[in-house]
C-alpha positions in Angstrom: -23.0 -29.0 -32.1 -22.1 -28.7 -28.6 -21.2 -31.9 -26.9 -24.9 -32.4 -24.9 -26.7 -32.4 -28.4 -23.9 -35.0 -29.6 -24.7 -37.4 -27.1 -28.3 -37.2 -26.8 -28.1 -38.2 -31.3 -25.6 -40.6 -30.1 -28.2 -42.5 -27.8 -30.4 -42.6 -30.3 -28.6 -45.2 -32.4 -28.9 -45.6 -36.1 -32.1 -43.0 -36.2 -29.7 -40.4 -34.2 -27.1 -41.0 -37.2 -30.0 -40.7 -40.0 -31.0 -37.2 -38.9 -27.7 -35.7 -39.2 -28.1 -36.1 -42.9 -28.1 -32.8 -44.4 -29.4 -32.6 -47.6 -27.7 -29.7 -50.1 -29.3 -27.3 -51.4 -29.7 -27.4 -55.4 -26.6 -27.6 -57.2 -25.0 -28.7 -53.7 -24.3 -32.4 -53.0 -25.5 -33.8 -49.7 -23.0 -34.2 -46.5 -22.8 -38.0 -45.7 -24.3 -39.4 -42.7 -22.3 -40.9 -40.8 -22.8 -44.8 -39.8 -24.5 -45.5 -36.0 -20.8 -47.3 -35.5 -19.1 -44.2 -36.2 -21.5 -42.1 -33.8 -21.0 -44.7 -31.2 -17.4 -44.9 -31.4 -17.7 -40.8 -31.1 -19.6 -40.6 -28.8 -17.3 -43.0 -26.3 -14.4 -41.5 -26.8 -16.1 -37.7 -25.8 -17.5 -40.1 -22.5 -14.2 -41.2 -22.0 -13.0 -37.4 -22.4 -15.7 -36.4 -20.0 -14.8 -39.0 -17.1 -11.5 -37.6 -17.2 -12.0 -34.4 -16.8 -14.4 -35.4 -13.7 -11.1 -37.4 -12.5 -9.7 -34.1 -12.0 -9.2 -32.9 -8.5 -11.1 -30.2 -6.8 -8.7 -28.3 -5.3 -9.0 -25.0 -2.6 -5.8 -23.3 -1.9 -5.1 -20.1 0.6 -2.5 -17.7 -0.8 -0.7 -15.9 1.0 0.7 -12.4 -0.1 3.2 -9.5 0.6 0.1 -6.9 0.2 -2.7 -4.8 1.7 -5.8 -5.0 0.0 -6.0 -1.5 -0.6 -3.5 -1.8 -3.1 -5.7 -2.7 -6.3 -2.8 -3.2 -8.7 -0.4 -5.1 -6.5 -3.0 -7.4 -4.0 -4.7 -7.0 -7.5 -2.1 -8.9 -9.4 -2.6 -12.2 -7.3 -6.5 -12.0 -7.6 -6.3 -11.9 -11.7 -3.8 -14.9 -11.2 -6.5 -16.7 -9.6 -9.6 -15.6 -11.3 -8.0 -16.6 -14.4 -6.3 -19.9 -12.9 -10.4 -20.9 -11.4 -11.9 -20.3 -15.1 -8.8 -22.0 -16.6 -9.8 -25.0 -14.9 -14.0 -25.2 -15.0 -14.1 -24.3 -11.1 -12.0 -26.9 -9.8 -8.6 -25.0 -8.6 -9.6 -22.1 -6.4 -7.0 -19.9 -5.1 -8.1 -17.5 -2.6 -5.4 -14.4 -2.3 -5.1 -13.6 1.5 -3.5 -9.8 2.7 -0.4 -9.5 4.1 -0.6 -10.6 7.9 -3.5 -12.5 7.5 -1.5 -16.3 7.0 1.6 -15.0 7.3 3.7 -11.7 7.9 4.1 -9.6 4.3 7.6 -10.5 4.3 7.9 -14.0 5.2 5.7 -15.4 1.9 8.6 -17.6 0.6 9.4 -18.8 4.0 5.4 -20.3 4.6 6.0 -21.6 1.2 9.6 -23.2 1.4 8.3 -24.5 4.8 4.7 -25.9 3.1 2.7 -23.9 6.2 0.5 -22.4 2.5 0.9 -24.2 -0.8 1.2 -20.8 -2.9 2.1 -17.4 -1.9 2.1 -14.0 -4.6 5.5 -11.6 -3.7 8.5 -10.0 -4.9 11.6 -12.1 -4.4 14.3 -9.6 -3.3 12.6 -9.7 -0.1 14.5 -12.4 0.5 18.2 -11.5 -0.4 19.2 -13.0 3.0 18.5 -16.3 2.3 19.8 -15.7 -1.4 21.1 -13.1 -3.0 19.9 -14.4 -6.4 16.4 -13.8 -5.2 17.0 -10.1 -6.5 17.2 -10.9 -9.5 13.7 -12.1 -9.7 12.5 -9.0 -8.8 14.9 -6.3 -9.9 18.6 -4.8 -8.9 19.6 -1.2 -8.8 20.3 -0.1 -12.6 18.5 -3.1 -13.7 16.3 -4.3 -16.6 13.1 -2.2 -17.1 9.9 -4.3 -17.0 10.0 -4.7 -21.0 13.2 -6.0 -20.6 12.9 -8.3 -17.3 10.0 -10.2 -19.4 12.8 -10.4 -22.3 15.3 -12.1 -20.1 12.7 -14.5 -18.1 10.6 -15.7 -21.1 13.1 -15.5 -23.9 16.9 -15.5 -22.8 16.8 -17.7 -20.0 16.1 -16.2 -16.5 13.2 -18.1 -15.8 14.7 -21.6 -15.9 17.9 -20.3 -14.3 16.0 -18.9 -11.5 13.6 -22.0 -11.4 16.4 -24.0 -11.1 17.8 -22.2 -8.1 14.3 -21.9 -6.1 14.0 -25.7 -6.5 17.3 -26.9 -5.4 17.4 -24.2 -2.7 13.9 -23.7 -1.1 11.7 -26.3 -2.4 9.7 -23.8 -4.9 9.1 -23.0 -7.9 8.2 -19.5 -9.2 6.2 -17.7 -12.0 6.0 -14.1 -13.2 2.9 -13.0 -12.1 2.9 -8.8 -12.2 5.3 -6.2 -12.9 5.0 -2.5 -11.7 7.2 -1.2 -14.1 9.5 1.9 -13.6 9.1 3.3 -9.7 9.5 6.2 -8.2 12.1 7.7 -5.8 9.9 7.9 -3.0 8.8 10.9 -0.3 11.4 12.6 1.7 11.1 14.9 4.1 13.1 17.2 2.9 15.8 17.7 0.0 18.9 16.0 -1.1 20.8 16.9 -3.7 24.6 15.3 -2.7 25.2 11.4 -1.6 26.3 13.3 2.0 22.7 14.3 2.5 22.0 10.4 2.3 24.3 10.3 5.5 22.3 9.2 9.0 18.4 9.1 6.8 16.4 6.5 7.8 15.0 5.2 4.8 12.3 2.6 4.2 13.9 0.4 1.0 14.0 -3.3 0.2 16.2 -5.6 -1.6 19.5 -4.4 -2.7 18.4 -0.8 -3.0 18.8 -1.0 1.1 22.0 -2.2 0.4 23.2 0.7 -2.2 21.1 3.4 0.4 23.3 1.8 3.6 26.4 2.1 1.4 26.2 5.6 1.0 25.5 6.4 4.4 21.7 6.3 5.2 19.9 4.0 7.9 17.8 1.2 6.4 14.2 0.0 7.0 12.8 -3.1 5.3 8.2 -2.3 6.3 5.7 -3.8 4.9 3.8 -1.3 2.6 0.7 -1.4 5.5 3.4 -0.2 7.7 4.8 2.3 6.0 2.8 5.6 6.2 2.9 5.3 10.1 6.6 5.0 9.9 7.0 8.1 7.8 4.1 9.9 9.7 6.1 9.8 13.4 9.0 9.9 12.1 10.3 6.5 12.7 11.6 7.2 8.8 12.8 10.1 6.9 12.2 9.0 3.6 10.1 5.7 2.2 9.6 4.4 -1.6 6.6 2.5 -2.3 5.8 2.1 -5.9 4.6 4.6 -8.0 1.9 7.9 -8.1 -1.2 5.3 -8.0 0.1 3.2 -5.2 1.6 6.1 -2.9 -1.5 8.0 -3.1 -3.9 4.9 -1.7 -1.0 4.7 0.9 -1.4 8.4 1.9 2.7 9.1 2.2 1.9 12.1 -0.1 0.7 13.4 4.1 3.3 12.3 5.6 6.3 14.3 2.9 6.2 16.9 0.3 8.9 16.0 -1.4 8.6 13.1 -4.5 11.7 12.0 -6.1 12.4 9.9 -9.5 13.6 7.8 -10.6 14.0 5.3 -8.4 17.0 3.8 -9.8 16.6 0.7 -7.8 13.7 -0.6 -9.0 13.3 0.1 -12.8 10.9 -2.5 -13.5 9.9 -4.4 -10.9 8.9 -7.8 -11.2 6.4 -10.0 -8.6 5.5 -13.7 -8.5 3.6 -16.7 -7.8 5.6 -19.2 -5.3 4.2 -22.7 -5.5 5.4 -25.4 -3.1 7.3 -27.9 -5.0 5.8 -30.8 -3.5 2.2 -29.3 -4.1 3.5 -28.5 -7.6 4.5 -32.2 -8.4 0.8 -33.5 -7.2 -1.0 -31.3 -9.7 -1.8 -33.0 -13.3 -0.7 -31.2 -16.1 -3.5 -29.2 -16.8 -3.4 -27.5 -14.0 0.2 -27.0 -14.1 -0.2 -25.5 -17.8 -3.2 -23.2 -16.0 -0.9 -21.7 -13.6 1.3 -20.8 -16.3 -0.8 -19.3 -18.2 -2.8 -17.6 -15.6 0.5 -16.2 -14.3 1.7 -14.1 -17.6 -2.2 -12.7 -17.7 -1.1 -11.3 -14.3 2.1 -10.4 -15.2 0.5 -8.2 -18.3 -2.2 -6.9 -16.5 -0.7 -5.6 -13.8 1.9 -3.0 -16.0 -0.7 -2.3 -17.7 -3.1 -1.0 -15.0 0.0 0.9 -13.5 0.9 2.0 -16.8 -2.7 3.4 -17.2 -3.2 4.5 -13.4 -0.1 6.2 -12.7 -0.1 8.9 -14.8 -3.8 9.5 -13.6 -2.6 9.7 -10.1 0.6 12.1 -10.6 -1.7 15.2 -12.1 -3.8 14.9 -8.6 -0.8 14.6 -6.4 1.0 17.9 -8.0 -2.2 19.6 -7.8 -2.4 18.8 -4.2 0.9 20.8 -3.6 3.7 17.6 -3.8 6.9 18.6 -5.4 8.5 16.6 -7.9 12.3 16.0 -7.5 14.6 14.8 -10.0 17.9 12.9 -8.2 21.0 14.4 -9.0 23.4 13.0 -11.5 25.9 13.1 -8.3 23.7 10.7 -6.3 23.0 8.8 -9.3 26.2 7.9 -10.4 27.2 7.3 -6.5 24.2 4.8 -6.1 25.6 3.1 -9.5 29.2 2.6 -8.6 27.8 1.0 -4.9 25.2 -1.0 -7.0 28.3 -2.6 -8.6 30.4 -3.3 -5.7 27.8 -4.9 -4.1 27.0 -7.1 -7.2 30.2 -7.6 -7.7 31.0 -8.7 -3.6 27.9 -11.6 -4.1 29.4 -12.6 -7.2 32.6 -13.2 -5.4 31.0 -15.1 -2.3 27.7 -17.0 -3.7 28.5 -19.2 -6.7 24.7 -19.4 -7.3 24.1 -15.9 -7.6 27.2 -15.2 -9.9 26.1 -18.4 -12.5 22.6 -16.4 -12.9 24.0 -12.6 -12.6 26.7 -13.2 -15.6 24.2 -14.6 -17.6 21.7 -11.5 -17.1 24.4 -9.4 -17.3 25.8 -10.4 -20.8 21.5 -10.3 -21.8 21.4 -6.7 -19.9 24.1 -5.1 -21.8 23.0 -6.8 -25.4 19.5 -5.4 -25.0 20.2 -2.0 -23.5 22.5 -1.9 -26.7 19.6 -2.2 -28.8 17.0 0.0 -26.8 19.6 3.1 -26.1 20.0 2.9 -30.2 16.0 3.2 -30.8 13.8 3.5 -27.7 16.2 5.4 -25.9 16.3 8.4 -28.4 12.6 8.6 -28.9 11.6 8.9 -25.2 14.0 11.6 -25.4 12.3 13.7 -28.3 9.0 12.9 -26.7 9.8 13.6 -23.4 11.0 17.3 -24.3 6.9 17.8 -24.7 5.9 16.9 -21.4 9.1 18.3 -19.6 
């Protein structure tokens, strides 16, 4: 009986209660009717239920986000987030995604956010390794966690209160998971490297502390918006620029703009994104809504890997057939990039008490679980990939 039907009987006193008597069929005994009190008393409580739920605000908020909208997946992320978040709540919290530039420039999100300029905003946090270097490891770090093993750390050893308890003390935020690309690609060059010396003097589109690793061994860094970025490698204002992945890229056109694609891209292997909430916005909203935006963000989170997962692969078999050549990075530049990676980790462990607290707890988590995926994950990726190779 749906809850209309149970309040019309309830109006209807004592002849309301009479007709819910069912009588059994033979060999069946009879379910009792309950007393007119008892359907009163029922029936108040669901009124009561109902006038709080119409206590509930009506809330429209503008989001602002790090992405074009021609990227489906990624501008797609925040707009599962919200369609999920407006059904979550009967209608009454709208959150309307917005592209990159349109409240506020694609990297700036957390900065209209800290400042309460927009009360939510959907991005990747190593954006914003200048104002903390712990941001990066919201997102991902060079040699990192894959995407299986990011959502290990945040929802199950820890990360996600240590990092929420760092956004809140030092910008005023607080921050869900809320998409994941999963393992990216090396990005289009303009022509080959195979030594850390051919890095030397490249200008190179790369965020976070991939930028970093790049500028250690030599190349020229570029943080661009991804709307900016096939201009920049069409004129030549870059030699090289990573993105995402095959799906992504190929929206982007850079496949026009460079021939060559490289893998991996051992700075991002498993990227995560996020929903930034304003703290003082967060605090106003009751609890149901607060419960809402957590569980509209993990839908995002899972959808998201899953459509790169399922688009990606798509997307590869038409770039090669329109002439890209795939590149592997050599074990040389590899093991180059992984010794920088450490330095550098090692430099803002030494200088930023924050970020060391939260990096030798993901560390100790990092080298648990790669333990246990190198012994069994590890080894069948590498029978199965000898198929495909």
């Amino acid at each position: 009986m749906n809850r209309r039907e149970f309040l019309e009987l309830a109006g209807k006193g004592a002849a309301g209660a009479a007709a819910l008597s069912l009588v059994g069929c033979a060999g069946q005994q009879a379910v009792p009717t309950p007393t007119a009190a008892a359907v009163a008393q029922q029936a108040q409580e669901i009124a009561q239920e109902t006038a709080k739920d119409s206590a509930l605000p009506e809330l429209d908020w503008q989001m602002a986000t790090s992405w074009p909208l021609a990227l489906d997946t990624i501008f797609g992320g925040a707009q599962v987030f919200a369609d999920r978040l407006l059904k979550l709540t009967s209608g009454k919290f709208k959150v309307t995604p917005r592209a990159a530039g349109e409240l506020a420039p694609g990297l700036e999100v957390l900065n209209v956010v800290e400042q309460g300029a927009v009360p939510i905003g959907h991005t990747a946090s190593y954006y914003y390794i200048g104002k903390s270097p712990a941001t990066a490891l919201g997102t991902t770090v060079p040699f990192g966690l894959t995407a299986r093993q990011i959502n290990a750390w945040f929802y199950e050893g820890g990360g996600l209160k240590l990092l929420q308890e760092h956004y809140k003390a030092r910008f005023g935020v607080i921050q869900f998971p809320a998409g994941n690309t999963g393992a990216q690609m090396g990005g289009w060059w303009k022509r080959e490297v195979e030594k850390p010396s051919d890095l030397q003097g490249l200008k190179v589109r790369i965020p976070g502390l991939g930028g970093q690793v790049m500028a250690k061994l030599g190349a020229t860094v570029q943080v661009l918006a991804g709307g900016e970025i096939f201009q920049a490698l069409q004129t030549g204002a870059v030699d090289a620029a990573e993105w995402v992945g095959p799906y992504d890229d190929e929206k982007l056109g850079l496949h026009e703009a460079a021939q060559f694609y490289y893998a991996p891209g051992w700075w991002e292997p498993g990227s995560a994104l996020e929903v930034q909430i304003n703290l003082k916005e967060w605090d106003k909203l009751p609890d149901l809504y607060k419960a809402a935006v957590e569980t509209a963000a993990v839908e995002a989170n899972m959808a998201m890997l899953a459509r790169y997962d399922t688009k990606n692969g798509e997307a590869l078999q038409r770039l090669l057939a329109k002439g890209v050549q795939l590149r592997r990075f050599s074990d040389e530049i590899l093991k180059a990039a992984e010794e920088a990676t450490n330095t550098i980790l090692d430099d803002f462990a030494q200088k930023d008490a924050d970020f060391k607290s939260i990096y030798e707890q993901w560390k100790a988590f990092r080298n648990s679980i790669q333990q246990w995926h190198t012994s069994v994950e590890t080894v069948y990726q590498d029978y199965i990939a000898t198929k495909y190779r």
